[in-house]
NUVOFI-339504 format. One line per field, with one value per residue (C-alpha): residue in one letter; x, y, z. Coordinates in Angstrom, 1 decimal. Layout:
N
residu: [a,...] $
px: [X,...] $
py: [Y,...] $
pz: [Z,...] $
END
This chain:
408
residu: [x,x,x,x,x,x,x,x,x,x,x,x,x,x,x,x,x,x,x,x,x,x,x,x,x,x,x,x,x,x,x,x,x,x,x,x,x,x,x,x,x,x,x,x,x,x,x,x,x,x,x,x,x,x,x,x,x,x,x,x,x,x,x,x,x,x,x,x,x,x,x,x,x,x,x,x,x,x,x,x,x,x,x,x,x,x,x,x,x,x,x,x,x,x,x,x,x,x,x,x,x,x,x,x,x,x,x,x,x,x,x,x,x,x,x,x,x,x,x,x,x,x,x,x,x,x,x,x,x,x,x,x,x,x,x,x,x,x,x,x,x,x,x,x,x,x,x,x,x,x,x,x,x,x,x,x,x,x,x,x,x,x,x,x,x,x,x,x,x,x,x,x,x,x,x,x,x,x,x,x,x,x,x,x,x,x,x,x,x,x,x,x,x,x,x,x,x,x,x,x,x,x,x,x,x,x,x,x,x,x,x,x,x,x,x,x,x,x,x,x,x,x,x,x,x,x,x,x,x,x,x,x,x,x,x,x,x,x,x,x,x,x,x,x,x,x,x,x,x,x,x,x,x,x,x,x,x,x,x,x,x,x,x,x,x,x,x,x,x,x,x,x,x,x,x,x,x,x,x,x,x,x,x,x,x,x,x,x,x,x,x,x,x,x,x,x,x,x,x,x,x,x,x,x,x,x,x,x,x,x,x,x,x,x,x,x,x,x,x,x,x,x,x,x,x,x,x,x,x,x,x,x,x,x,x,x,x,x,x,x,x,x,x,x,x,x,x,x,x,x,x,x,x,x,x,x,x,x,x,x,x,x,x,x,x,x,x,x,x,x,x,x,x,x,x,x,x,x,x,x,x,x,x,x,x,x,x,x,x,x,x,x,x,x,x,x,x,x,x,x,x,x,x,x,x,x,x,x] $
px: [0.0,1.1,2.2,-0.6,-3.2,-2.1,-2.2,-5.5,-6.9,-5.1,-7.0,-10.2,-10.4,-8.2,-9.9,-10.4,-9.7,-13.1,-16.2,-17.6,-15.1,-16.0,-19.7,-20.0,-17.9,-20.5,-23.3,-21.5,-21.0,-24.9,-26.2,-24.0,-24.9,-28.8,-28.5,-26.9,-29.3,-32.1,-30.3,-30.3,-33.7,-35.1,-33.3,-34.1,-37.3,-36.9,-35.4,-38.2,-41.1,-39.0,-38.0,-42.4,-43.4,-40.9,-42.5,-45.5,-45.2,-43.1,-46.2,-47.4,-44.8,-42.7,-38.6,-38.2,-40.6,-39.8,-41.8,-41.7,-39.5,-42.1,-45.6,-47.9,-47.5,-45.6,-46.1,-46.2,-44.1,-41.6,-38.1,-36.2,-39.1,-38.2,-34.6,-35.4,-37.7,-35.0,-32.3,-30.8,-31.7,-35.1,-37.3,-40.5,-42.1,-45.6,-47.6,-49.7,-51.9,-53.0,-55.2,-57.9,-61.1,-64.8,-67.2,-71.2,-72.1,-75.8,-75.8,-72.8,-69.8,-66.2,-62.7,-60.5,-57.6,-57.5,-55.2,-54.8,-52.1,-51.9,-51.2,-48.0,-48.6,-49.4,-45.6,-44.0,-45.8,-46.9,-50.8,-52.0,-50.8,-52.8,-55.9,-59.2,-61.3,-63.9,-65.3,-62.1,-62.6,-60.1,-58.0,-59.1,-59.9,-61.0,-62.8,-65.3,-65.3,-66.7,-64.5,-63.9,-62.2,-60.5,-60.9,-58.8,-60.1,-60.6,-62.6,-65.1,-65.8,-66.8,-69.2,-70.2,-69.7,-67.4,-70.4,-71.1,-72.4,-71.9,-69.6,-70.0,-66.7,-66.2,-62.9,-62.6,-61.3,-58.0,-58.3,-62.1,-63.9,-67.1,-70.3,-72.4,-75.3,-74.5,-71.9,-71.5,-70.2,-66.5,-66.2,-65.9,-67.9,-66.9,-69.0,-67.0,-68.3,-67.7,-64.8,-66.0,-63.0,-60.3,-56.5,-55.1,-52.1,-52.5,-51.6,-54.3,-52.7,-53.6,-56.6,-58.8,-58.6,-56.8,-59.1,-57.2,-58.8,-57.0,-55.1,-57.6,-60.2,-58.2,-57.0,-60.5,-61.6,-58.8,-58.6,-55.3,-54.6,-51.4,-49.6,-48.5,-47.9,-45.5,-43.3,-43.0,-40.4,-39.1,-35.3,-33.7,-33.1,-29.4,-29.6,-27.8,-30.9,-28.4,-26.0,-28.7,-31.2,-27.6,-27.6,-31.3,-30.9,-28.1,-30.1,-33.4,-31.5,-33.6,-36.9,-37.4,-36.8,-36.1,-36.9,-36.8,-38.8,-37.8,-37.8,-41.1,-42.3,-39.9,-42.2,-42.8,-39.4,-38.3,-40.4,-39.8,-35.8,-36.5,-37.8,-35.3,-32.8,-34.6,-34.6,-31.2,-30.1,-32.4,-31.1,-27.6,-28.0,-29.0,-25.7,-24.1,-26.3,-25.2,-21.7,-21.1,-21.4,-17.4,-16.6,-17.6,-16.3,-12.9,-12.7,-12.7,-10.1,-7.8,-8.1,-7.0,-3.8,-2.6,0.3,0.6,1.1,3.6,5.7,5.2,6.0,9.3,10.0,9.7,6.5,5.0,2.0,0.5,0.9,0.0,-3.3,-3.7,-4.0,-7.4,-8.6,-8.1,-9.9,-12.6,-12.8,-12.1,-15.6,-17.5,-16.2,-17.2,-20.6,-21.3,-20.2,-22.2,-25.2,-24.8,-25.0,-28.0,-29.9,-29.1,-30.3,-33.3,-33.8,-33.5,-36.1,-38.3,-37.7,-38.1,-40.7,-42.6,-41.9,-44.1,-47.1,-49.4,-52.2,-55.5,-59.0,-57.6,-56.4,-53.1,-50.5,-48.4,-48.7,-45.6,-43.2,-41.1,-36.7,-34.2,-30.7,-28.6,-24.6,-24.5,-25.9,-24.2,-21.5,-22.7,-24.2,-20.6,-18.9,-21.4,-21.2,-17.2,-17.2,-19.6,-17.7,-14.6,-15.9,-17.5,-14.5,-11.5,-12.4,-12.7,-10.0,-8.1,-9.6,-9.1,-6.0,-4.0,-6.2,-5.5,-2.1,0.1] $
py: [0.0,3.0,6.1,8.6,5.3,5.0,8.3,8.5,5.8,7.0,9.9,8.1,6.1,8.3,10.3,14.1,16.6,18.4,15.7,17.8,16.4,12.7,13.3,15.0,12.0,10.0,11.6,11.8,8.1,7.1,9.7,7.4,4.0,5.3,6.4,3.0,1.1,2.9,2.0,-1.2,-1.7,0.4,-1.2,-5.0,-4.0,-3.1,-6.1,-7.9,-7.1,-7.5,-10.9,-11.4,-10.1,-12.2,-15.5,-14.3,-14.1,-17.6,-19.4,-18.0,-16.9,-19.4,-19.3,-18.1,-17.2,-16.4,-13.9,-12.5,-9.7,-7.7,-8.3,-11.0,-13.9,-16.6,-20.1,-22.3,-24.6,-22.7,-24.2,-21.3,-22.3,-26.1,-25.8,-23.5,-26.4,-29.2,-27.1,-29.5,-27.4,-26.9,-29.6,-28.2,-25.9,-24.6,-22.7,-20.0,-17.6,-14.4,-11.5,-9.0,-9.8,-8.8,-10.9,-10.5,-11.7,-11.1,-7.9,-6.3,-6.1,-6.6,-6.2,-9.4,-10.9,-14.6,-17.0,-20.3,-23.1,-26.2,-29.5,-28.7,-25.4,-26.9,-28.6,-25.4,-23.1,-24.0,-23.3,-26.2,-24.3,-20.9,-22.9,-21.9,-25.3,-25.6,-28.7,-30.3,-30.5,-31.6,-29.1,-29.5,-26.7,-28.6,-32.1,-33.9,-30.1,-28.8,-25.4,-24.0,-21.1,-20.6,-17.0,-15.5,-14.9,-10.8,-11.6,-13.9,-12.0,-9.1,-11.9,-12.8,-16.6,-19.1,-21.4,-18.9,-21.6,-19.9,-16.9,-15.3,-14.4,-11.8,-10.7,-8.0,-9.7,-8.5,-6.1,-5.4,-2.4,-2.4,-2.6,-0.3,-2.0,-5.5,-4.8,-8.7,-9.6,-7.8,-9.7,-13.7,-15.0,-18.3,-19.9,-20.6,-22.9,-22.5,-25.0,-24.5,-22.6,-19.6,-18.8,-16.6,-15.0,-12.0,-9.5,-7.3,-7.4,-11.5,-11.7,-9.4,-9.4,-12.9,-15.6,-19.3,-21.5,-24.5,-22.5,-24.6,-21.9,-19.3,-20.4,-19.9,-16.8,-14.9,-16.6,-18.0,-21.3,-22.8,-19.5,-18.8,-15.5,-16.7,-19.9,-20.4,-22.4,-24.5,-25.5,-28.2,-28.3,-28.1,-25.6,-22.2,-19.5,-16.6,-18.9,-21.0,-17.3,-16.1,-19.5,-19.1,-16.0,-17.1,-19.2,-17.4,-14.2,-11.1,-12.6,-13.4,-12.2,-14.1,-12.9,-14.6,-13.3,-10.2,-8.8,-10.5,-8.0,-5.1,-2.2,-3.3,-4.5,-0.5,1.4,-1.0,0.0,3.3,3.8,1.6,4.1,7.4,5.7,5.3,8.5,10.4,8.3,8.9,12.7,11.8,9.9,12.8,15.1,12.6,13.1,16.8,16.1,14.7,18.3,19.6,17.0,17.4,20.9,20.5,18.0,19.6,22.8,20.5,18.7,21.9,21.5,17.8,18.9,21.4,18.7,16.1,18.9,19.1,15.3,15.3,15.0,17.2,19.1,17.3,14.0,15.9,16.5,13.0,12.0,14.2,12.9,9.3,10.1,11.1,8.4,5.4,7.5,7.3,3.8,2.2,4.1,1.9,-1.3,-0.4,0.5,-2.6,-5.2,-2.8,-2.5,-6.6,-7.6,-5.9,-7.5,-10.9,-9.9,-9.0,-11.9,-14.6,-12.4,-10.3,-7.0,-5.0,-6.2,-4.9,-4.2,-6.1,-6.5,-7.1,-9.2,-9.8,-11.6,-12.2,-11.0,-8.9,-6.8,-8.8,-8.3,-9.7,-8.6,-8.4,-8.8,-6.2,-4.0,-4.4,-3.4,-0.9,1.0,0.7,2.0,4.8,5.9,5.4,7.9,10.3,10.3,10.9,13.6,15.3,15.8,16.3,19.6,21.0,19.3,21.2,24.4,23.7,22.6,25.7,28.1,26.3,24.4,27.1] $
pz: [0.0,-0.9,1.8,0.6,1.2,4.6,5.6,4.4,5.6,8.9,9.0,8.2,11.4,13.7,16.2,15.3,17.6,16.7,17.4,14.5,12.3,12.9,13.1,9.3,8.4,9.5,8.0,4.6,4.8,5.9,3.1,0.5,2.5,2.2,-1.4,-2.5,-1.4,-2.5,-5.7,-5.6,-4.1,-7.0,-9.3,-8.4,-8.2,-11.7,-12.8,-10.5,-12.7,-15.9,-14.8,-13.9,-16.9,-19.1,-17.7,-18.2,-21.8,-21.7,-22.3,-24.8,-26.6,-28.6,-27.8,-31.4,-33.9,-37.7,-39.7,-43.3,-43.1,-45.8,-46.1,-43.3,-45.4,-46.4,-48.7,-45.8,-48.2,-48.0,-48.5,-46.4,-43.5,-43.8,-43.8,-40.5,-38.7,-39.8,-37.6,-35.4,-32.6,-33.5,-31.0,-32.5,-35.1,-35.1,-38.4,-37.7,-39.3,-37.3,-38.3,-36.9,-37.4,-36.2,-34.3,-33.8,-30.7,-29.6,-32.8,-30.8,-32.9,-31.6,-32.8,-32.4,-33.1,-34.5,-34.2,-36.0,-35.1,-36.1,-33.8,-32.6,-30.9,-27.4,-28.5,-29.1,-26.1,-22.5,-23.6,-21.2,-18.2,-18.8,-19.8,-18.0,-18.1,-15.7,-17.0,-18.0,-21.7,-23.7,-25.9,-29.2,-31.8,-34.6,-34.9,-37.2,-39.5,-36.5,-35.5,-31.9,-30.6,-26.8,-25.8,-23.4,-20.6,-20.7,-23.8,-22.4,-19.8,-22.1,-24.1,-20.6,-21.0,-21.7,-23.2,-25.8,-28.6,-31.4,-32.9,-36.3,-37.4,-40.4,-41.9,-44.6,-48.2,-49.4,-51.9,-51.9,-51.4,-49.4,-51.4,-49.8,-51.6,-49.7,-47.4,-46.5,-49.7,-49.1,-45.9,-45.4,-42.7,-40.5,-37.8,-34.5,-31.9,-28.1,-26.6,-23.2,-21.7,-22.3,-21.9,-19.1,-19.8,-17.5,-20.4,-21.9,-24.9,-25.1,-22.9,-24.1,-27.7,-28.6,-30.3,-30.5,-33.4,-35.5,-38.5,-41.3,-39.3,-39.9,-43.7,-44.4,-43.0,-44.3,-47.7,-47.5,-48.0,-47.4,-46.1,-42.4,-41.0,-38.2,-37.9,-34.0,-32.5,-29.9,-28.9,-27.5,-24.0,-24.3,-27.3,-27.2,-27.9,-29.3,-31.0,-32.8,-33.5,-34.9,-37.7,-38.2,-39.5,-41.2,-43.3,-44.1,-45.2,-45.8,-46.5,-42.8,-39.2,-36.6,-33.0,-29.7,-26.7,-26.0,-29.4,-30.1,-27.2,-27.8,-27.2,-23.6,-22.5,-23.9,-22.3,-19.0,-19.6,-20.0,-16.9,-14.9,-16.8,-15.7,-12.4,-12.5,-13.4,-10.5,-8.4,-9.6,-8.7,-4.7,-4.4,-5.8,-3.5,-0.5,-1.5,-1.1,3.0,1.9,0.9,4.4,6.2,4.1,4.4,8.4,7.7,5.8,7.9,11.0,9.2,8.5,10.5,9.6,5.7,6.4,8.1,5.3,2.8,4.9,4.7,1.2,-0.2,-2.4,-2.8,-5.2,-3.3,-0.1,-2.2,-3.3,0.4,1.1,-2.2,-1.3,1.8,0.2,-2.3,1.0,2.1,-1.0,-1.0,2.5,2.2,-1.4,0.0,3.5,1.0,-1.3,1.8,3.0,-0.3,-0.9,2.6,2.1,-1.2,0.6,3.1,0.8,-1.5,1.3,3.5,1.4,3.3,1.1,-0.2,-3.3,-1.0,-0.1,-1.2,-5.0,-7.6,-8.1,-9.8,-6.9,-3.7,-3.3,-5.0,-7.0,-6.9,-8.8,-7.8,-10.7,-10.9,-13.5,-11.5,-8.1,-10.5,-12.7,-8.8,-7.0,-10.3,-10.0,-6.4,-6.4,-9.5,-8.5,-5.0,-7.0,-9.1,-6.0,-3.7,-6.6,-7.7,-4.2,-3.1,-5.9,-4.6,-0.7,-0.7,-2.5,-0.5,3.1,2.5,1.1] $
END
């Protein structure tokens, strides 16, 4: 260790001859301690309802799903789309067709959203697990040419059944324009019969508008036989999802995309990193607000070492180094407040992991009971780099300042 680190650190744990002294040092390094773990808190937090709403989607959502990279469809025959599901990685692959449509249900109209898959969805997603099947029929959405549809759940409750018999599905033709005459010739009109249960992704964007019907369904409403407007996919256990994404795209080129979860849902995973980085950056300027108790305490410091810099001066050391000592002082403060404030912020996180400190609230529906946390690595990291710099930034400037105005 270096001389200037042990006289600093000397005169971080020496007694002061001013209690004043010792005291500001101590608020300076509870501010930091404080701030830190407010960090990390609001930060795992953060990462908490990421982490949530990311399993959320997993069962709905396939691993990897390709899509034409202009226009919805694609010749289901595709060679580029078989070469795709004979990947060695590739466990599973899944056509399906998806479209808005409109449904009559008791002469109310409704926007929806079909989707038709073939056999190997439940294969490729965890559909069985989000299924809402009160009498325990079997999943099936096409048998003996008779068609049925599984609603998520937001969307039966706006029909007001599960049971609902029969829906009249109508989806404009491609390339049509209305006759105002006979407006139900420029639409194609399907019959959907009631399965007897829903889908409960907890996601508005699924449960309330989402329609789940055998692709053939779908084929025929929207006029498009043999196409696809999405080939879903799932890996092999052992497979390596951004190594094999990587060689799918490889292979289809331009004509496709290939996205795995969280591109599928990129507008909601940006706006939730967005606000994890505003958070971030407020909480940035506290640490830094925390850290200018260090200049106060400093000053006092300096102004009481007086004598002890003139006689290192003497010995040899220069004022440069003499200055490095008051800035390693500050830094050793900046420093034991973030690792004080990183055990703080991560043993609250536990607690509130294991014990569910703080809860949502009663008398509601929720997801889960608690506020989720995740405690990240990369951002244990990314907050001790921040509070060490910002500590840095905050005291060597004034140390600059102080030091030629009290040491000369």
């Amino acid at each position: 260790m270096s001389l200037t680190n042990i006289i600093a650190l000397r005169y971080l744990f020496s007694k002061k001859s001013h209690n004043a002294i010792n005291l500001i040092s101590a608020i300076a390094v509870g501010g930091i301690v404080v701030a830190t773990a407010a960090m990390v808190c609001t930060l795992s937090v953060f990462n908490g309802f990421r982490d949530l709403i990311g399993s959320l989607y997993t069962t709905f959502d396939p691993q990897i799903v390709v899509v034409p990279s202009t226009g919805k469809y694609a010749p289901e025959d595709d060679m580029v789309l078989q070469k795709v599901q004979l990947h060695p990685a590739v466990a599973a692959s899944s056509a399906t067709l998806e479209q808005n449509a409109l449904i009559l249900f008791r002469g109310h109209p409704l926007v929806v959203y079909i989707k038709g898959v073939d056999k190997n969805f439940e294969k490729v997603t965890a559909i069985r697990s989000i299924l809402v099947n009160p009498k325990r029929k079997p999943f099936v959405l096409s048998a003996a040419g008779v068609e049925y549809g599984v609603l998520g759940q937001g969307l039966a409750q706006q029909i007001g059944t599960l049971d609902f018999e029969q829906l009249q599905i109508c989806a404009p033709r491609d390339g049509e324009r209305i006759n105002l005459a006979n407006p139900i010739e420029s639409f194609s009109v399907q019959d959907l019969h009631s399965s007897g249960m829903a889908f409960n992704v907890n996601q508005r964007k699924y449960d309330e508008s989402y329609i789940l019907t055998s692709k053939t369904f779908a084929e025929d409403l929207f006029e498009k036989p043999g196409q696809l407007s999405r080939l879903e996919l799932k890996l092999k256990p052992d497979a390596d999802l951004q190594a094999v994404k990587e060689e799918l795209r490889h292979i289809v080129g331009n004509r496709y995309k290939v996205l795995d979860r969280m591109e599928q849902q990129a507008d909601v995973f940006n706006i939730m990193n967005v606000e994890k980085l505003i958070a971030y950056v407020f909480l940035t300027f506290i640490v830094l607000i925390a850290c200018f108790n260090i200049i106060s305490s400093l000053s006092m410091l300096i102004i009481e070492k007086r004598d002890d810099a003139e006689t290192l001066r003497h010995l040899g050391l220069t004022h440069s180094r003499i200055r490095g000592i008051f800035v390693r002082e500050g830094m050793f403060i900046s420093t034991l407040g973030a690792v004080l404030g990183l055990a703080l912020g991560g043993g609250l996180c536990w607690l509130q992991q294991e014990y569910g400190l703080i809860q949502f609230g009663s008398g509601q529906n929720f997801i889960i009971p608690a506020y989720p946390v995740s405690v990240h690595l990369t951002d244990i990291a990314l907050i001790l780099a921040t509070v060490i710099g910002v500590g840095f930034l905050s005291v060597w400037i004034p140390v600059q300042v102080l030091t030629k105005r009290l040491l000369q």
